[in-house]
DSSP file (Angstrom, degrees, kcal/mol; ACC not computed):
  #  RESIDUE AA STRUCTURE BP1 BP2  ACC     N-H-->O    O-->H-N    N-H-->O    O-->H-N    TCO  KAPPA ALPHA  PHI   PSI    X-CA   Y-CA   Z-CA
    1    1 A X              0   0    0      0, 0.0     0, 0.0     0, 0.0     0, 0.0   0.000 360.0 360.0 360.0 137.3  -92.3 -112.7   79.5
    2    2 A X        -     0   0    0      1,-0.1     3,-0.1     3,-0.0     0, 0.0  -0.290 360.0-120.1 -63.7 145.0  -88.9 -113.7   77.6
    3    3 A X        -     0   0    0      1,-0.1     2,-0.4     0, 0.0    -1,-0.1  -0.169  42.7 -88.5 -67.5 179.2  -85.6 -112.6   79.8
    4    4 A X        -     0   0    0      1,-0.1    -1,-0.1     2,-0.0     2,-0.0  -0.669  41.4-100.0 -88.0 153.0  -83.3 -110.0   78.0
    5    5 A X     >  -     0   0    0     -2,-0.4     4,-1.7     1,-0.1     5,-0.2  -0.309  38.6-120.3 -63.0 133.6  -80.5 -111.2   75.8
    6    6 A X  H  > S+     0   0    0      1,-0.2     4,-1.3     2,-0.2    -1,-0.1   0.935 114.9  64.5 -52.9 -27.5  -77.2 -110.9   78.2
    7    7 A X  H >> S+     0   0    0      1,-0.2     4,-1.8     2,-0.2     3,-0.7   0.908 100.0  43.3 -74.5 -41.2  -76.1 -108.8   75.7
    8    8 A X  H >> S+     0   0    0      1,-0.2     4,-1.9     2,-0.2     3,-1.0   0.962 109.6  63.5 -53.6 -44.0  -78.7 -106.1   76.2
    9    9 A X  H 3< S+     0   0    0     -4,-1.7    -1,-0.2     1,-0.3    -2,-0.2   0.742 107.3  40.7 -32.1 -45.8  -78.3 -106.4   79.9
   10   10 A X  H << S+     0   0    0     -4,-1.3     3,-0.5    -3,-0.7    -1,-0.3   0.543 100.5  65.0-119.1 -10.4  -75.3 -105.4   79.7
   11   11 A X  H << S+     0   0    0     -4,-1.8    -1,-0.3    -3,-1.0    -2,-0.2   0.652 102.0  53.9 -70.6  -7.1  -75.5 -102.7   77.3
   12   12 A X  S >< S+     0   0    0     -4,-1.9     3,-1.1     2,-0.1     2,-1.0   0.416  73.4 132.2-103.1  18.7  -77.8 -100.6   79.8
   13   13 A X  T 3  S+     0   0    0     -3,-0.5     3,-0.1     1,-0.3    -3,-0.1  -0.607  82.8   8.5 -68.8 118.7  -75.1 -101.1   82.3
   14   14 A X  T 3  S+     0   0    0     -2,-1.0     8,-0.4     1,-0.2    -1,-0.3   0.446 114.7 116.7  92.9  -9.1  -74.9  -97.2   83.5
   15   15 A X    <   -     0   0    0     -3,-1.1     2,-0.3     1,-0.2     5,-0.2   0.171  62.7-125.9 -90.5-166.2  -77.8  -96.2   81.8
   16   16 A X    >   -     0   0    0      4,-0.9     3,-2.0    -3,-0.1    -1,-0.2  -0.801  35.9-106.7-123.2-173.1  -80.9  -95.0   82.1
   17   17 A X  T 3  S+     0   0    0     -2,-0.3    -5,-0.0     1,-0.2    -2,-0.0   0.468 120.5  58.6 -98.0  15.0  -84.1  -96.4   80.7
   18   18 A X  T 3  S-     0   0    0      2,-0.1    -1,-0.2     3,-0.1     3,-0.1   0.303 121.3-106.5-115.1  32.7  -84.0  -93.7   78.3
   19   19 A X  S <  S+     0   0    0     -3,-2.0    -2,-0.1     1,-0.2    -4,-0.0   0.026  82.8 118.1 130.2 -57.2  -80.8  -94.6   76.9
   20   20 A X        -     0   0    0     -5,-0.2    -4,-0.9     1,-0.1    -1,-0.2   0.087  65.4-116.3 -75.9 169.0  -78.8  -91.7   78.6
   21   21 A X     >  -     0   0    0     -6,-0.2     4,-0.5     1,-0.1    -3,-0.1  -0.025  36.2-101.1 -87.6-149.6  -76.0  -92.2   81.1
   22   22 A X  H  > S+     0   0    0     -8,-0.4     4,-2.7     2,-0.2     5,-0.2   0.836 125.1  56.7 -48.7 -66.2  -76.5  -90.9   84.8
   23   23 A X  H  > S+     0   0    0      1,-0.2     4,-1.1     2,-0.2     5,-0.0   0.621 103.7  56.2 -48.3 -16.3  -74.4  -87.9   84.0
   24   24 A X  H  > S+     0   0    0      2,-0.1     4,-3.8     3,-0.1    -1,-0.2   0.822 112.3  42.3 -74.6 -45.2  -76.7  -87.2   81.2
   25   25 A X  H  X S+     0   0    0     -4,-0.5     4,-1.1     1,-0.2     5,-0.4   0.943 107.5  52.0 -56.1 -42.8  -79.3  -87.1   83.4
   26   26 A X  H >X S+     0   0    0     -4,-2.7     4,-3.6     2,-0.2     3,-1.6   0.983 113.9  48.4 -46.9 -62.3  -78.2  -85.4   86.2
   27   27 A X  H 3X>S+     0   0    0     -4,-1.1     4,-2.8     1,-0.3     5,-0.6   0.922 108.8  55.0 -55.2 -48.3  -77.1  -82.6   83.7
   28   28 A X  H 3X5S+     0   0    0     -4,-3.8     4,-0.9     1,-0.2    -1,-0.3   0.737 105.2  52.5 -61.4 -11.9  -80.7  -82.7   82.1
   29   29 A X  H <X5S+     0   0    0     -3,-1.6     4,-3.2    -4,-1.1     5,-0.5   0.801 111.0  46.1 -93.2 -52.8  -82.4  -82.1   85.4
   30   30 A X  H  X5S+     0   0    0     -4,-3.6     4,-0.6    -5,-0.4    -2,-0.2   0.941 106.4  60.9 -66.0 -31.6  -80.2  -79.0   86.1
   31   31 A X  H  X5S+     0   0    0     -4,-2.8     4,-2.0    -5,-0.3    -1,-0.2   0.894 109.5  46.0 -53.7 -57.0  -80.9  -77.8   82.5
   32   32 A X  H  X<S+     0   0    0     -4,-0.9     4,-3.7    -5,-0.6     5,-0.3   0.979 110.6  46.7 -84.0 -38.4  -84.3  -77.8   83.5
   33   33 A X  H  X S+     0   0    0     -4,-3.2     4,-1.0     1,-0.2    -2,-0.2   0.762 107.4  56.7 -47.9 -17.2  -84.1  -76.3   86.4
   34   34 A X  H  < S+     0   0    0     -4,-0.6    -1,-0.2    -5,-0.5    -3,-0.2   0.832 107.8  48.4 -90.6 -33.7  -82.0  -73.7   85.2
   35   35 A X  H  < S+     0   0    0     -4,-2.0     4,-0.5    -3,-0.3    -2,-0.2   0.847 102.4  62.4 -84.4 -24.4  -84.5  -72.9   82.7
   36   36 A X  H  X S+     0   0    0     -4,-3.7     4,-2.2     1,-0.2     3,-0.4   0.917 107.7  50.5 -43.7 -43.0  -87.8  -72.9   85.7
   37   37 A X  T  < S+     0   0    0     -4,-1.0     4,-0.3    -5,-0.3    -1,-0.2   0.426 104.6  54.5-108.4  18.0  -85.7  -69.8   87.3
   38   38 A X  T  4 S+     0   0    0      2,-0.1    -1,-0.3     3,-0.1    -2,-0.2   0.439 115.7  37.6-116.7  -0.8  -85.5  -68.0   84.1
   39   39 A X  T >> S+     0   0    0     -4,-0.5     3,-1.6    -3,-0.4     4,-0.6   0.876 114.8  54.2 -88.8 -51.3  -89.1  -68.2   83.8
   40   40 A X  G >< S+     0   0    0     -4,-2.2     3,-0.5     1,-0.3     4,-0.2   0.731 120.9  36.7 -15.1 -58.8  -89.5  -67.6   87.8
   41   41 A X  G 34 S+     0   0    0     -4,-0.3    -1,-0.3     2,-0.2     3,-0.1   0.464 104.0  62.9-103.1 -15.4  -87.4  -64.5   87.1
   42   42 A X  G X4 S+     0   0    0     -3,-1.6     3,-0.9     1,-0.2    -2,-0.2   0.528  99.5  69.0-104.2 -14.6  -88.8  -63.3   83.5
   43   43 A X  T << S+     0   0    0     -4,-0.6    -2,-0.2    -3,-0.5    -1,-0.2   0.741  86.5  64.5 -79.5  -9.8  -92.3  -62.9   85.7
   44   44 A X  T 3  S+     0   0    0     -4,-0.2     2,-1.3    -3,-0.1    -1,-0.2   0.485  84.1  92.9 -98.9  12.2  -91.2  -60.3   87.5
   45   45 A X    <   -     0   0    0     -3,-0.9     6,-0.1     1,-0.2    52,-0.0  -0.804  65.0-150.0-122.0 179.8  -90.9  -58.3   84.8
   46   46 A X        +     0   0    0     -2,-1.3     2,-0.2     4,-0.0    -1,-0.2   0.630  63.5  81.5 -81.8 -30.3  -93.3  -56.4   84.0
   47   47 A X     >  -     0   0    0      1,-0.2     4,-0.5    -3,-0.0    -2,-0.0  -0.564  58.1-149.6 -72.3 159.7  -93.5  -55.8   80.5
   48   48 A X  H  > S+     0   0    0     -2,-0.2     4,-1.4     2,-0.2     5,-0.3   0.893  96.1  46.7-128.8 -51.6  -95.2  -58.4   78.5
   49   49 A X  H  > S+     0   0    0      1,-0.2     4,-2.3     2,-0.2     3,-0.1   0.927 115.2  42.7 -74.3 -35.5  -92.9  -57.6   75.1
   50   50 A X  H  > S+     0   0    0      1,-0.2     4,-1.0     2,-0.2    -1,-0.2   0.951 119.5  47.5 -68.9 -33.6  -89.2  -57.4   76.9
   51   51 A X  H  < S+     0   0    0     -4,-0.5    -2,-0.2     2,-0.2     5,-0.2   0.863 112.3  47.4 -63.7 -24.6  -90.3  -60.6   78.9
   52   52 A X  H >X S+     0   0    0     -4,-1.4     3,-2.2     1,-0.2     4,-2.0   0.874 117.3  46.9 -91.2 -59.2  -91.7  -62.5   75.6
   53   53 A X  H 3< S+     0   0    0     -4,-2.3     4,-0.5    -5,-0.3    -1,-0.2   0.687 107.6  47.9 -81.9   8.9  -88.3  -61.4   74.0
   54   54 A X  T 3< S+     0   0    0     -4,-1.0    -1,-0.3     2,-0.1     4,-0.3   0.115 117.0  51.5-109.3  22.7  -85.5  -62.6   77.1
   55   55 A X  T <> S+     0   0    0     -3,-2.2     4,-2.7     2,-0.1     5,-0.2   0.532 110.3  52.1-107.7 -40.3  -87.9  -66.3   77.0
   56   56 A X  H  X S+     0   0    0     -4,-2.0     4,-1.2     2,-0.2    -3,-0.1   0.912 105.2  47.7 -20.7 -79.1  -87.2  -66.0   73.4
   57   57 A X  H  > S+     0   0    0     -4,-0.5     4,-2.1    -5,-0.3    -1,-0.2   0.739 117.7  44.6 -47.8 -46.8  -83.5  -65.6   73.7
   58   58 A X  H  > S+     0   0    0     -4,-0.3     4,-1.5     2,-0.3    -2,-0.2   0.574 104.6  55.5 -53.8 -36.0  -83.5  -68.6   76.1
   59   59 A X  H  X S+     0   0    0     -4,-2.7     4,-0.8     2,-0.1    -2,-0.2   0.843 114.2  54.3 -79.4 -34.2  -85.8  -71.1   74.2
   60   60 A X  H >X S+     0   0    0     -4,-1.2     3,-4.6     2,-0.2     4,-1.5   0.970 105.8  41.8 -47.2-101.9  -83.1  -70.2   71.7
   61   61 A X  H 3X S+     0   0    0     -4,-2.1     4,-1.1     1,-0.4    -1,-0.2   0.661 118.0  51.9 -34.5 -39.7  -79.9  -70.9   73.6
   62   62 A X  H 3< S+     0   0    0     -4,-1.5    -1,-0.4     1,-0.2    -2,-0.2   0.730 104.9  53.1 -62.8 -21.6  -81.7  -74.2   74.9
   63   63 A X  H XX S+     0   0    0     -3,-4.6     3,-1.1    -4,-0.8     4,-0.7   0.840 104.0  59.1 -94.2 -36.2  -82.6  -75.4   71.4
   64   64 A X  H 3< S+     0   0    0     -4,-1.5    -1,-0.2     1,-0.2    -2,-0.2   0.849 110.6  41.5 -55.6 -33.8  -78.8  -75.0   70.4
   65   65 A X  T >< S+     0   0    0     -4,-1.1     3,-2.0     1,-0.1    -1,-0.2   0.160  85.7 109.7 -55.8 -14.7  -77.9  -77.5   73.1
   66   66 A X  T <4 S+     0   0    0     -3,-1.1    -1,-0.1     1,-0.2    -2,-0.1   0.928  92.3  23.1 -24.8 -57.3  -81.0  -80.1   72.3
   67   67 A X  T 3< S+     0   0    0     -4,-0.7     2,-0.2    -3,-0.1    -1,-0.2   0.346  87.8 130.9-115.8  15.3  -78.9  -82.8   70.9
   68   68 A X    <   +     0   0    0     -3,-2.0    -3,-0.1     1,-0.2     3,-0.0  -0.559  27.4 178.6 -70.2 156.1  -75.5  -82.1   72.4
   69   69 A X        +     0   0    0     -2,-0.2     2,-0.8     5,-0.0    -1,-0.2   0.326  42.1 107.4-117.2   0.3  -74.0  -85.3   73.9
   70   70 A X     >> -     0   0    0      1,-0.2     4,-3.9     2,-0.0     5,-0.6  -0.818  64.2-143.5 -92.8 111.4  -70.9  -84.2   75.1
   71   71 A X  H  >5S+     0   0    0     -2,-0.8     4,-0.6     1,-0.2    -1,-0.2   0.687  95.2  53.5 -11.8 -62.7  -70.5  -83.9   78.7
   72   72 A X  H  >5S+     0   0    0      2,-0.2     4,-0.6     1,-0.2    -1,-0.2   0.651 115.1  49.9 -71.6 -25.7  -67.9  -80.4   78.6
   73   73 A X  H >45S+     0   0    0      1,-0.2     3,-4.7     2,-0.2     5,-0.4   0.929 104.3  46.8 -60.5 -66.7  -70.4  -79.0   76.6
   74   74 A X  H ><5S+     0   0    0     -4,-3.9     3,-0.8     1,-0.3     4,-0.4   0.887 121.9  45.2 -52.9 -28.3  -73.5  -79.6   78.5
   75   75 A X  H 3<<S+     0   0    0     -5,-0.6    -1,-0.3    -4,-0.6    -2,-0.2   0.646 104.4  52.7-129.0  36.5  -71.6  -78.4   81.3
   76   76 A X  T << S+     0   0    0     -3,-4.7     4,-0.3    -4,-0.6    -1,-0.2  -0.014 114.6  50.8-115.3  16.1  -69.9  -75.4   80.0
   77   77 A X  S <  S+     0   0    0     -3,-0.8    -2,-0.2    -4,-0.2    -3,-0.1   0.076 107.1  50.0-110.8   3.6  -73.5  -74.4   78.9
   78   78 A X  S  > S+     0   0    0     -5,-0.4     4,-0.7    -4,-0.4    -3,-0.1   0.692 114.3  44.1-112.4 -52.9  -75.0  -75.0   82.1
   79   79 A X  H >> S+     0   0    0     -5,-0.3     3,-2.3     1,-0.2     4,-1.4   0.992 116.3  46.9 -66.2 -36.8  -72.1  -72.8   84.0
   80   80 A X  H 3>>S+     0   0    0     -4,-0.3     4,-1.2     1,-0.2     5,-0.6   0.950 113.6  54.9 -54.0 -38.1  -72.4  -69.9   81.1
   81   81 A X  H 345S+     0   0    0      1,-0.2    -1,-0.2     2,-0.2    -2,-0.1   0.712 111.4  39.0 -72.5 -11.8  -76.4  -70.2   81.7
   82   82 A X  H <X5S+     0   0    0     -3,-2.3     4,-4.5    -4,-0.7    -1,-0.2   0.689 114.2  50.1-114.6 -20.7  -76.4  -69.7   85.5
   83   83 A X  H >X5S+     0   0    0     -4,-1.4     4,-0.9     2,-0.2     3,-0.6   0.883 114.9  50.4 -70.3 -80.9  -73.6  -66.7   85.7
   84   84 A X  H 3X5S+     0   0    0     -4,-1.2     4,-2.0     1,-0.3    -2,-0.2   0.774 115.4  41.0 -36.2 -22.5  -76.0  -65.2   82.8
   85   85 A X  H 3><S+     0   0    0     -5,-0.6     4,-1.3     2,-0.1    -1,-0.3   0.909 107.8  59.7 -96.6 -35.3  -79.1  -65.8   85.2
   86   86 A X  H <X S+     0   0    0     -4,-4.5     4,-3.1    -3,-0.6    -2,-0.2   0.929 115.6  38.3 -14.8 -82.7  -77.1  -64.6   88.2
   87   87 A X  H  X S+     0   0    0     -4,-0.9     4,-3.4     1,-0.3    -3,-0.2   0.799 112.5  51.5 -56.4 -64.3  -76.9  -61.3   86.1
   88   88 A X  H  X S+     0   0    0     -4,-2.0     4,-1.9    -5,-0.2    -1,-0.3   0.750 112.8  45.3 -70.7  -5.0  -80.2  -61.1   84.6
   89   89 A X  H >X S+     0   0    0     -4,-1.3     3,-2.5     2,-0.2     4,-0.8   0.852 119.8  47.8 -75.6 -62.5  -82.1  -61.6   88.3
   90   90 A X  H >X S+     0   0    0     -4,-3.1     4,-2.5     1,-0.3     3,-0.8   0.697 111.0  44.8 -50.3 -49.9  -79.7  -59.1   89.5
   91   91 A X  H 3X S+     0   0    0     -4,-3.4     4,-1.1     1,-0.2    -1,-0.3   0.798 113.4  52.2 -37.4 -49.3  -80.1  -56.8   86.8
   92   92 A X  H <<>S+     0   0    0     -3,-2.5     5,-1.5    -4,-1.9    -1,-0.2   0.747 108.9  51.9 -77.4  -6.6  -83.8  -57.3   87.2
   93   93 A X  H XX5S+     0   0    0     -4,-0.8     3,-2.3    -3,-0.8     4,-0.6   0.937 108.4  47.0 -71.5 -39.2  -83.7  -56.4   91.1
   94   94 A X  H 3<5S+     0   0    0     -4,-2.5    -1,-0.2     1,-0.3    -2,-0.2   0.541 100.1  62.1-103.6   0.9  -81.9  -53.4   91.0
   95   95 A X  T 3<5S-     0   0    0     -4,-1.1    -1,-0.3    -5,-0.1    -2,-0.2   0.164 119.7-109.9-101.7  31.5  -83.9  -52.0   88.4
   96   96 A X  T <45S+     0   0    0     -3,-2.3    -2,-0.2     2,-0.2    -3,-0.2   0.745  77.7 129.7  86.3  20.7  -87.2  -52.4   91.2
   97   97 A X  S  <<S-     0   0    0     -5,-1.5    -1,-0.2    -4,-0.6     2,-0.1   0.135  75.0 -78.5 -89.3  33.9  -88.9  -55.1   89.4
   98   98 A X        -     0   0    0     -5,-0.3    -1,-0.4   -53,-0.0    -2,-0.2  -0.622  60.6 -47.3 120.1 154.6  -89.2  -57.3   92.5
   99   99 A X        -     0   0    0      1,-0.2   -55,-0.0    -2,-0.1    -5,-0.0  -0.559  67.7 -76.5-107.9-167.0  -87.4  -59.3   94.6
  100  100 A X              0   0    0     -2,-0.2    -1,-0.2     1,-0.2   -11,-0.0  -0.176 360.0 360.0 -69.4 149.7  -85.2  -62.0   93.8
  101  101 A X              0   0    0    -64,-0.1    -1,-0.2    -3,-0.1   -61,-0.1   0.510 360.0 360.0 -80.5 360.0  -86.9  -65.8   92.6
C-alpha cells in the first residue's frame, strides 16, 4: 500500500479518523450520554404522550446543535442540557414517578 503524502500526515495531526479534533470528540461522547439519561429518565414516566412529547423536545434541541463546530457552543449546550436534566429527573422524582436514573 502507497505511504500518505507528508502533507496528509500532518493534517490529521490532533485529529481523529473522523476528521474531528479530540475536544470534538470528547464533547460528542458527553452529548450522547447526556441524551441516554434523558431517555433513562423519560422511562419513568409513565404516560406514553407527555414522554413522546419531552423526547421530542430533546431530539429538537439536539438537531439544533448537529452541525455546530464551535467549541463554547457545544459546551454551553452541554452545561444548559444537564442543569435542564438535573431539573427534569428532579421534577420527575418528586412527582412519584420513580426513583432517580
Amino acid at each position: 500500500a502507497p505511504k500518505p503524502s507528508s502533507s496528509y500526515t500532518t493534517k490529521m495531526v490532533g485529529k481523529t479518523a473522523g476528521g474531528q479534533s479530540l475536544k470534538h470528540f470528547v464533547m460528542r461522547s458527553a452529548a450522547i450520554t447526556l441524551f441516554r439519561d434523558f431517555c433513562r429518565s423519560a422511562r419513568r414516566i409513565p404516560i406514553s404522550a407527555e414522554r413522546t412529547e419531552l423526547m421530542g423536545m430533546v431530539r429538537s434541541e439536539y438537531a439544533k446543535y448537529h452541525n455546530e463546530a464551535d467549541l463554547d457552543a457545544i459546551d454551553d449546550a452541554l452545561v444548559q442540557g444537564k442543569i435542564q436534566h438535573k431539573r427534569f429527573d428532579d421534577m420527575i422524582t418528586s412527582m412519584g414517578y420513580g426513583k432517580k436514573a
